[in-house]
Backbone as CSV, one residue per row, in Angstrom:
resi,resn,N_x,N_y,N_z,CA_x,CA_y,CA_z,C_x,C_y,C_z
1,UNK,-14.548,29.177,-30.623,-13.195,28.725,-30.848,-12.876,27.610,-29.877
2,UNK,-11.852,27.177,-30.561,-11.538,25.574,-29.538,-10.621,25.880,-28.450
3,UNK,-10.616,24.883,-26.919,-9.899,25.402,-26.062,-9.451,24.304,-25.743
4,UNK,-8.429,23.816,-25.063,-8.313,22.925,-24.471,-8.770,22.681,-23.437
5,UNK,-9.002,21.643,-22.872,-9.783,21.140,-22.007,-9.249,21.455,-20.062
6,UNK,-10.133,21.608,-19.135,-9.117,22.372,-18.012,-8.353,21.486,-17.453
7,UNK,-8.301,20.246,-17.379,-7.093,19.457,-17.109,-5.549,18.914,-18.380
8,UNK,-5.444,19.691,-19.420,-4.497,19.679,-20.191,-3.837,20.687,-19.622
9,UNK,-2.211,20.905,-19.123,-1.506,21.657,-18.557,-0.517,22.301,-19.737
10,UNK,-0.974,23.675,-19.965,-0.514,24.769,-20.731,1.037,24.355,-21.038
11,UNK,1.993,23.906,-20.296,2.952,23.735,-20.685,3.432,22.548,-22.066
12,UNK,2.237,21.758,-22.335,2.487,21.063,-23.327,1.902,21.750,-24.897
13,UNK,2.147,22.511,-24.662,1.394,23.907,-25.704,2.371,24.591,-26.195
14,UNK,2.611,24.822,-27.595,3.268,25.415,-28.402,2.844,26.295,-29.403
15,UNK,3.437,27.581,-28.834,2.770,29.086,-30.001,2.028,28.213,-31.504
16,UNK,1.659,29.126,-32.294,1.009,28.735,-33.598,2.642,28.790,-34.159
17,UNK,3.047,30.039,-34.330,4.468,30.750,-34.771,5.245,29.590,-34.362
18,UNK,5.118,28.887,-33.541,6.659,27.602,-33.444,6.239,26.724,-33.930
19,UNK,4.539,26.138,-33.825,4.278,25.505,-34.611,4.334,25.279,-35.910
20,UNK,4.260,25.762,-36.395,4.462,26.480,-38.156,5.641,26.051,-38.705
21,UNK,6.682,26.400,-37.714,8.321,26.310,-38.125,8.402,24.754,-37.750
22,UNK,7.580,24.127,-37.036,8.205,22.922,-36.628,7.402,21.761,-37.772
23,UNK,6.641,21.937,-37.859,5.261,20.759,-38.676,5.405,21.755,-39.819
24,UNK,5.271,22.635,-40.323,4.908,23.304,-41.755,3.685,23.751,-41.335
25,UNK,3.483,24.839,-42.821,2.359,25.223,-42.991,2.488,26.740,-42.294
26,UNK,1.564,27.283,-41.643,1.813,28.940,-41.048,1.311,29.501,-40.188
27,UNK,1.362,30.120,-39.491,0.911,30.245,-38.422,-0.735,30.207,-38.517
28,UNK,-1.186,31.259,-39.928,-2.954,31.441,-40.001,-3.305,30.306,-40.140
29,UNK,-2.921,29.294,-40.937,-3.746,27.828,-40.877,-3.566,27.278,-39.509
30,UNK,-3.109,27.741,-38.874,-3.451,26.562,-37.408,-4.550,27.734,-36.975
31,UNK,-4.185,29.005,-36.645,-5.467,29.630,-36.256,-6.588,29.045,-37.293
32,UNK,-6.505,29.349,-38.294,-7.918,29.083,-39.211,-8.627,27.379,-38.574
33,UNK,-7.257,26.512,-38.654,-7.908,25.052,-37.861,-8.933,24.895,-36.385
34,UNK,-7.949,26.117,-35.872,-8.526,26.274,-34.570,-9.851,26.734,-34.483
35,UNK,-9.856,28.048,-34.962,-11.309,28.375,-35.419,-12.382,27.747,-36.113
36,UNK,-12.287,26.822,-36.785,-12.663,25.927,-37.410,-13.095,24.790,-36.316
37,UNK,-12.649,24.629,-35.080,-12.924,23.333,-34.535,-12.102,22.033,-35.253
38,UNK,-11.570,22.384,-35.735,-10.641,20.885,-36.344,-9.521,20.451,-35.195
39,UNK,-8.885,21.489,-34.987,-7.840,21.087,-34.010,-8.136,21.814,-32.154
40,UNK,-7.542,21.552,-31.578,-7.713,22.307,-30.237,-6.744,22.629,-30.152
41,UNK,-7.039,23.998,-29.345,-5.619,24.905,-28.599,-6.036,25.423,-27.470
42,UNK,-5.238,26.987,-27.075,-5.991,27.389,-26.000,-4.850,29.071,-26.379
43,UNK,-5.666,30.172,-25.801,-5.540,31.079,-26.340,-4.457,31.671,-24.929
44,UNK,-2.802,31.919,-24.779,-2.162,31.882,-23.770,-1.273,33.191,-24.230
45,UNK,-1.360,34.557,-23.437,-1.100,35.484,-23.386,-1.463,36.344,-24.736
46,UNK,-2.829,36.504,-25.533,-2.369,36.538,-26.785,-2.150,35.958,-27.573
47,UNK,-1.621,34.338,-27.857,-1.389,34.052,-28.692,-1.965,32.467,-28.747
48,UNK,-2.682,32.137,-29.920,-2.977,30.600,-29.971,-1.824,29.543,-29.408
49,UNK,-1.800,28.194,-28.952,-1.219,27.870,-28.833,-1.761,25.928,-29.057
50,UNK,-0.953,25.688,-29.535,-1.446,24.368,-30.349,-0.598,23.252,-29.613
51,UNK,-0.770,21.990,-29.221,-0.326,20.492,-28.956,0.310,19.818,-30.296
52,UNK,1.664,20.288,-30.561,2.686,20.122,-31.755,2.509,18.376,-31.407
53,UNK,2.405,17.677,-30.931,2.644,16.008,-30.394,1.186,15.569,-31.314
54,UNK,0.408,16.379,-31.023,-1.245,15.572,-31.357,-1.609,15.763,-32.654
55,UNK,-1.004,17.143,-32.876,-1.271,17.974,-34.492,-0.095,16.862,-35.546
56,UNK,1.028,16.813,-35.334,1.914,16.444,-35.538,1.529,15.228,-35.762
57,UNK,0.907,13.704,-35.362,0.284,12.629,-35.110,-0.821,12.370,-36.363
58,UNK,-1.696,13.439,-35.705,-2.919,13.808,-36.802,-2.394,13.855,-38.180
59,UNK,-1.342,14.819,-38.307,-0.895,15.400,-39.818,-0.478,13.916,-40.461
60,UNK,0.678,12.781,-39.677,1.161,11.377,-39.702,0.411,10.381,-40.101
61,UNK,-0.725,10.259,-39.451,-1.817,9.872,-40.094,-2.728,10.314,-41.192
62,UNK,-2.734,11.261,-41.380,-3.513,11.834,-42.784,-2.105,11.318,-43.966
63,UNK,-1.639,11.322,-44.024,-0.705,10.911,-45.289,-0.282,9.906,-45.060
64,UNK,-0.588,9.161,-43.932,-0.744,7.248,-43.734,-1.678,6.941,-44.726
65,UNK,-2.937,7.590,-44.830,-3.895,7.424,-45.261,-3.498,7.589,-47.228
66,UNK,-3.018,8.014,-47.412,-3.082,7.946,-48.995,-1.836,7.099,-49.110
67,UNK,-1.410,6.369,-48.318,-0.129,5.360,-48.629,-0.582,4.068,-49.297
68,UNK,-0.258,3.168,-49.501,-0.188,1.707,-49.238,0.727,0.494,-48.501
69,UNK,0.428,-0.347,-48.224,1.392,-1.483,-47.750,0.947,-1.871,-46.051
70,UNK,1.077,-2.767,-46.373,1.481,-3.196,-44.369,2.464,-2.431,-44.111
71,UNK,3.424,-2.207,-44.340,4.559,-1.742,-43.556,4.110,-0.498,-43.357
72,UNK,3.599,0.388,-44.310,3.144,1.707,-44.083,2.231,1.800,-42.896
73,UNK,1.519,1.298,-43.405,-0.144,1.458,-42.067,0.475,0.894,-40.535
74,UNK,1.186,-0.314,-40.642,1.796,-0.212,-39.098,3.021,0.708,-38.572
75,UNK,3.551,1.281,-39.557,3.962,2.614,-39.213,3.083,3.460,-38.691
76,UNK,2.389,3.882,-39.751,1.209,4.891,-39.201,0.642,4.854,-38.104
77,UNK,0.611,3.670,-37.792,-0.342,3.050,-36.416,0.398,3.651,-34.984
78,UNK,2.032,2.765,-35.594,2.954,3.402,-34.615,2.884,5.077,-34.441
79,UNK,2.914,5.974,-34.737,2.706,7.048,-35.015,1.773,7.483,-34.911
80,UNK,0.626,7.366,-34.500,-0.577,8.064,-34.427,-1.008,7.218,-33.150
81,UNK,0.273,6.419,-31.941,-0.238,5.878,-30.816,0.652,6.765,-29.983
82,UNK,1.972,7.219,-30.892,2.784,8.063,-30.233,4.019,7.104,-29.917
83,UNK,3.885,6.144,-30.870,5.364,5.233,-30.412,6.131,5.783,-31.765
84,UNK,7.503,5.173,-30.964,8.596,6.113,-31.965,8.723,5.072,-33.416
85,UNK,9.384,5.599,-34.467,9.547,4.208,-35.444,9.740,2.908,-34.933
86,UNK,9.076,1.666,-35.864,9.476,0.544,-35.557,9.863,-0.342,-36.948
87,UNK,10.702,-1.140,-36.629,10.992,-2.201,-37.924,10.417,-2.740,-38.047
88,UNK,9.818,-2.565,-38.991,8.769,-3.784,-39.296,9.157,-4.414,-40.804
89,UNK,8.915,-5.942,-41.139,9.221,-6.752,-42.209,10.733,-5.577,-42.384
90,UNK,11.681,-5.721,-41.763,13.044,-4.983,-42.260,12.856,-3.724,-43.073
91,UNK,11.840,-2.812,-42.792,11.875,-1.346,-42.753,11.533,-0.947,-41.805
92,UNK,11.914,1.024,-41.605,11.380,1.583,-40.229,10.052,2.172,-41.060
């Protein structure tokens, strides 16, 4: 199973269960991801705990990916660097 790495500090870590409610989807698919090696977490009292910022990013970019346009993809770009919306050609 995937862990996070020992210099990522637990506090930027969010249950599977909040995850779920916050991004979609349910708590077993982030375990199943995790187990899987697709995503990283780290296993904190009991309970998986997932990087909602990186997963969240990842997910942003996967449906960048079936878009079209410039404006889209430098969205996406923005978003998967971790910058907030930008206007671009007079859309966000």
């Amino acid at each position: 199973m995937s862990s996070t790495a020992p210099d990522t500090p637990a506090d930027h870590l969010t249950p599977v269960t909040d995850a779920a409610r916050i991004l979609g989807g349910s708590p077993a698919l982030y375990v199943a991801l995790l187990r899987g090696g697709i995503i990283e977490g780290s296993l904190i009292d009991g309970e998986w705990h997932v990087d909602t910022g990186t997963v969240g990013a990842a997910l942003a970019v996967r449906g960048c990916a079936r878009s079209e346009g410039a404006i889209t993809r430098a969205t996406c770009d923005d978003a998967a660097q971790g910058h907030p919306a930008r206007m671009v050609g007079g859309a966000a």
